[in-house]
N, C-alpha and C positions, 0 to 999 in steps of 0.2 A: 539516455540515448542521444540527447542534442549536441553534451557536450563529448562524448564517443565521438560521434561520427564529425564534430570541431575537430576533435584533435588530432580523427587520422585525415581528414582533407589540410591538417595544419602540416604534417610529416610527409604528405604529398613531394614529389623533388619540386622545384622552383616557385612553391603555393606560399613564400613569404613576398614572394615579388609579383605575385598575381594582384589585380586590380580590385579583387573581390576584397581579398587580405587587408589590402591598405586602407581602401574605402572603413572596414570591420572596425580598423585597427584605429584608423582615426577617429573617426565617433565615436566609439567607445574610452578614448582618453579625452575627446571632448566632453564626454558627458560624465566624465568622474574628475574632471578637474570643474567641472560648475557647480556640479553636485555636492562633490567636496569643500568646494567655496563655500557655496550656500550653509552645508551645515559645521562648518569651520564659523560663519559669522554668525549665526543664529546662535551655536551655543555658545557663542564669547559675548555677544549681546544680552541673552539672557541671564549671563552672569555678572555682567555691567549695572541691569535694572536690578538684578539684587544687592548689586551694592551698595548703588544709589541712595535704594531704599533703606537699608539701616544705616548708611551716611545721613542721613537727612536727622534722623534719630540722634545720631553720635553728634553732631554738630546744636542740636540744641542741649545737649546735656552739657555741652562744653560751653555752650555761649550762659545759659543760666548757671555753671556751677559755683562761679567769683563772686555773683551776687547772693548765692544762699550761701555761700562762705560770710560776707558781709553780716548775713541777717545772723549764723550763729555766733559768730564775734561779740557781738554786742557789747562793743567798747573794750574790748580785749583784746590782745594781740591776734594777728589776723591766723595767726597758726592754732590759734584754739578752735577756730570753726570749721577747722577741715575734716575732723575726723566727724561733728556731726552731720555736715555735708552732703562726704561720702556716702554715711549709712541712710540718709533721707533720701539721695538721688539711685542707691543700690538698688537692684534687682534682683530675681533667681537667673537673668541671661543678661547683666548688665554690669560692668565690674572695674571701680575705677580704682586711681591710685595716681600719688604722686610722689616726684623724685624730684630729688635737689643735688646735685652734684652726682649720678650715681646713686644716691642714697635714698632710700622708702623713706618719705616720710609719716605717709598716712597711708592706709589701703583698706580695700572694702574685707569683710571680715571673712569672706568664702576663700578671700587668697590667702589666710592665716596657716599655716602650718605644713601640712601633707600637699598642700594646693602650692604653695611658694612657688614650686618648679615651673606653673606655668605663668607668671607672672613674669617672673625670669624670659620667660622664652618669648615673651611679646612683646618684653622691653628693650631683648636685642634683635628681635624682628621688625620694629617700628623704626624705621631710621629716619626717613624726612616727615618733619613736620605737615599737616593739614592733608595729608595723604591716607586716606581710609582704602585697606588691602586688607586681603583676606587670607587668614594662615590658619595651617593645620596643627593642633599639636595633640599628639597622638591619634585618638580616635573622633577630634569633637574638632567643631569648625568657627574662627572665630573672626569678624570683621572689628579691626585695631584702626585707632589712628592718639597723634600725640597733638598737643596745643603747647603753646608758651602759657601760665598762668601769672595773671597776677592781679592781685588783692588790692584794693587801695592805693592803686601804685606804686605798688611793692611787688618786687620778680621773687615767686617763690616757685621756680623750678616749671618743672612741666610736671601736666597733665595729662594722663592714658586713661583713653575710655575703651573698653573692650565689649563687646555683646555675640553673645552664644547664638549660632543660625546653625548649628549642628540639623536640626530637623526639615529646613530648609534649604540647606548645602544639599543637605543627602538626599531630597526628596530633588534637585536641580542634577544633581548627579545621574541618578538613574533615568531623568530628561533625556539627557545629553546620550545616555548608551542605548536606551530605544532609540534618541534620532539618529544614532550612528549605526543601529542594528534595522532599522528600517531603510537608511542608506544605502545600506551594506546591499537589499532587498531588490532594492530599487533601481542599483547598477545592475544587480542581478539580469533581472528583469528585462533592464533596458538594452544589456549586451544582447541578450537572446534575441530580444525585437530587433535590434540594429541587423544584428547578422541574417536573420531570416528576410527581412526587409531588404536588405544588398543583395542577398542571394536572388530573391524573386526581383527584385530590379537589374539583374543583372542576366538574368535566364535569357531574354534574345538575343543580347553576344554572346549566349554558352550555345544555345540552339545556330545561330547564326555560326559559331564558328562547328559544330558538330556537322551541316549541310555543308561547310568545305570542307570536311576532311572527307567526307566519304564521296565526291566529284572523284569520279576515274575523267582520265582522257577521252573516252568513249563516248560520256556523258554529258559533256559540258555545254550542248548546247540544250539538254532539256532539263537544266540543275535550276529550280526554282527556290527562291527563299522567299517563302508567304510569310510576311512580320508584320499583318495590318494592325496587331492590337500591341506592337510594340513605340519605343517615343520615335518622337521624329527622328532625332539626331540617327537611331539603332538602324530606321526605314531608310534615310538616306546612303547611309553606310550599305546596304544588303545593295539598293538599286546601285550602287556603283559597284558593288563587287556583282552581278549580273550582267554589267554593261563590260564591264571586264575579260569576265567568262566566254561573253559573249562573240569578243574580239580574241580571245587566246581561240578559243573553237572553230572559229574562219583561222587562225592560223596552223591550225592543225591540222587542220583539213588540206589548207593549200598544201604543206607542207609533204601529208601524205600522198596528197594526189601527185606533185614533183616527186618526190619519190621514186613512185608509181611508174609514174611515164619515163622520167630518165632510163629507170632501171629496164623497162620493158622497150625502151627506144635504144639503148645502149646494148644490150643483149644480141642482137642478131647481125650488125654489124661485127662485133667482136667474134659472136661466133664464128660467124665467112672468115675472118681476122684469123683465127685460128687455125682456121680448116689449111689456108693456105698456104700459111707457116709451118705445118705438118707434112701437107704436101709435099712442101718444096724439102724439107728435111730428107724425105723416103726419097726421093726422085732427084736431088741434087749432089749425085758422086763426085762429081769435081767442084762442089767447095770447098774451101780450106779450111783448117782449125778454126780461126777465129770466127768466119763468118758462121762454121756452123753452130759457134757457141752461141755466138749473136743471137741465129735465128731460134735457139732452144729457149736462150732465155724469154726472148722475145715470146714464144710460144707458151712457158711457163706462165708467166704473166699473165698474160691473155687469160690461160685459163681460169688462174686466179681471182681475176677481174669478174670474170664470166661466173663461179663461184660465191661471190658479193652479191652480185648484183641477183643471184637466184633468191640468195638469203635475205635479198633488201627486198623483193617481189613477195616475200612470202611474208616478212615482217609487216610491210603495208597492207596485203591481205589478210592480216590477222586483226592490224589494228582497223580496216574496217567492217570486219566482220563478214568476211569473205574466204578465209579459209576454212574447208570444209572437210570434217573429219568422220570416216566409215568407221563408227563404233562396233565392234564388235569381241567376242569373247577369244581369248588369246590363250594358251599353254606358254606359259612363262618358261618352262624347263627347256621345253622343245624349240623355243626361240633363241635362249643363250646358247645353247648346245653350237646352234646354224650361225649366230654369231661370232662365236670363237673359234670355229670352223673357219666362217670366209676370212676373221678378221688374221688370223694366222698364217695364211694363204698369202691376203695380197700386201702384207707386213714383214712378213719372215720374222716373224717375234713369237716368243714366251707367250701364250694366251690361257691363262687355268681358267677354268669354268668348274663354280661349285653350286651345282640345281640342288634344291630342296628337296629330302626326302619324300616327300608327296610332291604330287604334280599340281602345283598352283595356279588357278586361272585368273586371267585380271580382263576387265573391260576395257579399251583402247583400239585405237585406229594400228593395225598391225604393222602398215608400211612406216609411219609415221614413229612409232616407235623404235623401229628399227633403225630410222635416221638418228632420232636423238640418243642410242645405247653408238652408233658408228660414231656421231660426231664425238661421246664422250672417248671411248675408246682413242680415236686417231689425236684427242687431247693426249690423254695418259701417254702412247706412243710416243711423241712429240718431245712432252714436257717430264723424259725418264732416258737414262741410261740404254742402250740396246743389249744389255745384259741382264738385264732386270724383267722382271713377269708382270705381264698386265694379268688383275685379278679379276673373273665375276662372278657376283654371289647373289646369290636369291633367298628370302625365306618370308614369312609370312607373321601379319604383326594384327591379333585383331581380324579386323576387315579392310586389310589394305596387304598388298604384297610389296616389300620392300628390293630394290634391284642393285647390288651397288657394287661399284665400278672403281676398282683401286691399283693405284702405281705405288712405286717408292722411287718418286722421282723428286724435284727440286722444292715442292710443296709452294706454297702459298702464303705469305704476308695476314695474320690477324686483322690488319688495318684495310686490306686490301678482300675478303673474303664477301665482303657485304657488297662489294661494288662488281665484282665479277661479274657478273650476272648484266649488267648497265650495255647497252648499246654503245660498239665501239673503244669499251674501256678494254687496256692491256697494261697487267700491272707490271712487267717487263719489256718496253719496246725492243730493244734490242733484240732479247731472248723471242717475242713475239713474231719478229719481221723475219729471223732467220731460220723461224718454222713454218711463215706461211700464214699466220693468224692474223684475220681481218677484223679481232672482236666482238664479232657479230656471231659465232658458234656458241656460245654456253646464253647468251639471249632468243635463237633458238631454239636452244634444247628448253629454256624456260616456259616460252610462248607457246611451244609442242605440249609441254607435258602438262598443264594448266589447262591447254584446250583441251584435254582429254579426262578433265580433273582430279589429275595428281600434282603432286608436293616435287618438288627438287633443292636440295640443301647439297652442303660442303663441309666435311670435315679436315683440317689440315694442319700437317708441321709440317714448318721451311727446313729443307735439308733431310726428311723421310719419308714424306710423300704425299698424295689425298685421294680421299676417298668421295666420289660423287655419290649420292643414294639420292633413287626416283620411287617416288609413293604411290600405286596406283591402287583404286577399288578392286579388290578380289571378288567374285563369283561363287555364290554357295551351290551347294549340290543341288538342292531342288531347280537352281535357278538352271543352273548347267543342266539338267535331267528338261526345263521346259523349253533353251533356247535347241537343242536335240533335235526333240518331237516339233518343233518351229519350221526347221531348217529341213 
């Protein structure tokens, strides 16, 4: 289970550059490169004191073997006392022999015959003198070393003394693969501790940053980060991102509250601004061309202005929790119907209206809803052909009535579909300015349909058109049958 759930927090997107990861990743290569050390020197040490050990052996066989050379001479050439020597200093794991140019001269009697081949093999594995190494030949293990001999002072070749640690080697061997299989254990081990040890040392920046993502703007000034049983460094970290929060929330505040007031101080001015320019429009038969273009524009504008600044009013009333919505139960069928109805009327367009076979109820503020199905609408109008049909469809998903609202107009940018929705954002100014769009319409339609708690998405291609769907709570029968007998 531990290492599952490693490997899918390892396949996580950017979780090799997380601090968790590296922290992980670096202790854990510190501790198998110590580890490693450690049992890299211990079993080459252990295999050093075994050498030692039958070196210490090999060296007195060598330093006595000239002198019991000596004693079996007995007045004879020094080469008659080597073969009884050898068989006086032999063993069953001890095995000497000597060469002279290349050539045997003497040897212990176990290397006689079917055995030759490993004599051979020690004597061109031995190559520096007073060097005792350990060599394998076939199955059996054997520490070799060679000396210079000589007798009487007399150079009669070298010396190889050999000794059998077969049950020794083998019994250091399987040493070395338990400490290498206990290692193996013990990285083991130690990853798992590391990683759980990071993880829970790491939990108040995972907590700490889980209480800022979930800060709305609404919130920020009652977003608490309790971390007392976190380190100091994690405690200071939170108290400055509070002191922070604390200063973005006075300025969100200010910000709303200007706002606020411009849009509600600017409004009524502009209104009379309007009124006037209207006025003088109906009632000024002797202005000329241009002036009355002037005064239309001028009027257009105004209103325009005046249109902003409604949806900037209603914006800051939402962000401070001041726009207030008459929930109530709605006929979905019967409300497109009356929409495509007026919106036909005062557009002179195309408007198909396709209601659901059943008459669908949803829960929602009815006026309210009406604004944000008009604003998407005078979208669609807008950003399409005037030969083209504004579409609206209804149908029912579950427990939510889906509404959705389709042109085959210029469609929408991939890149640009996520931001729509943003205050102020126009993914086309040009095409924007010469419709009339303050980018403030599809931010209300969001802020409407969320205060009423439904969903609003976009689907779209550039060059065929988009489709708006609004997701509201539908109304089941019983409920319909109690708000009834309510009312």
């Amino acid at each position: 289970m531990f290492w599952t759930h490693l490997l899918r927090q390892w396949q996580q997107p950017n979780h090799h550059n997380s601090l968790r990861s590296r922290l992980t990743l670096g202790m854990v290569l510190v501790s198998v490169l110590s580890l490693g050390s450690v049992t890299l020197w211990t079993g080459r040490k252990m295999q050093a004191i075994l050498v030692d050990t039958y070196k210490k052996n090999i060296e007195y066989v060598s330093e006595r073997f000239p002198s019991v050379v000596e004693h079996y001479a007995k007045g004879e050439t020094a080469r008659s006392g080597l073969q009884p020597a050898i068989e006086s200093m032999s063993a069953d794991n001890i095995l000497l022999w000597v060469t002279e140019s290349g050539q045997v001269l003497e040897a212990s009697a176990v290397l006689q015959g079917h055995t030759d081949n490993l004599r051979q093999k020690l004597t061109q594995s031995v190559e520096q003198p007073g060097l005792a190494q350990v060599f394998q030949v076939g199955e059996r293990y054997y520490v070799a070393c060679q000396e210079p001999l000589q007798v009487k002072g007399l150079d009669m070749g070298s010396l190889y003394v050999a000794q059998d640690i077969t049950p020794h080697q083998t019994m250091l061997i399987a040493m070395t693969r338990s400490l290498n299989f206990a290692s193996f254990l013990a990285l083991v081990a130690m990853s798992i501790a590391i990683a759980i040890y990071v993880r829970r040392s790491l939990q108040p920046l995972q907590r700490l940053s889980n209480i800022t993502h979930k800060i709305s703007p609404e919130a920020l000034k009652e977003a608490q980060m309790d971390l007392e049983k976190a380190p100091t460094e994690v405690r200071d970290i939170a108290q400055t991102c509070e002191k922070m929060l604390l200063h973005l929330a006075n300025s969100w505040e200010n910000q709303r509250q200007f706002v606020s007031n411009v849009s509600h101080e600017l409004r009524t001015p502009l209104t009379i601004i309007r009124g006037y320019l209207q006025s003088t429009l109906r009632r000024g038969q002797n202005l000329s061309e241009p002036q009355r273009e002037a005064l239309e524009i001028a009027s257009t504008e105004a209103e325009r202005t005046i249109s902003m600044l409604q949806d900037l009013l209603d914006l800051a009333r939402a962000d401070s929790g001041y726009l207030h919505f008459y929930v109530e139960t709605i006929s979905l069928n019967d409300l497109l119907k009356e929409l495509a109805s007026m919106a036909k009327q005062y557009s002179q367009r195309e408007i198909w209206c396709s209601p659901a076979a059943t008459d669908i109820v949803a829960t929602g503020d009815r006026n309210r809803l009406k604004q944000v199905l008009l604003n998407l609408i005078n979208n669609a109008i807008a950003y399409s052909d005037p030969d083209q049909p504004i579409t609206l469809q209804l149908e029912s998903n579950q427990n939510s009535a889906l509404i959705h609202v389709c042109d085959r107009g210029v469609g929408i940018p991939l890149d640009q579909q996520a931001r729509i929705f943003d205050r102020f954002y126009r993914g086309d100014e040009a095409r924007s300015r010469s419709t009339g769009g303050t980018g403030l319409g599809l931010s209300i339609v969001k802020t409407l349909v969320e205060g009423m708690g439904g969903t609003v998405s976009v689907r779209s291609t550039p060059g065929k058109g988009s489709t708006f769907s609004i997701s509201l709570p539908t109304v089941t029968a019983p409920e319909q049958q109690k708000a009834i007998e309510v009312s």
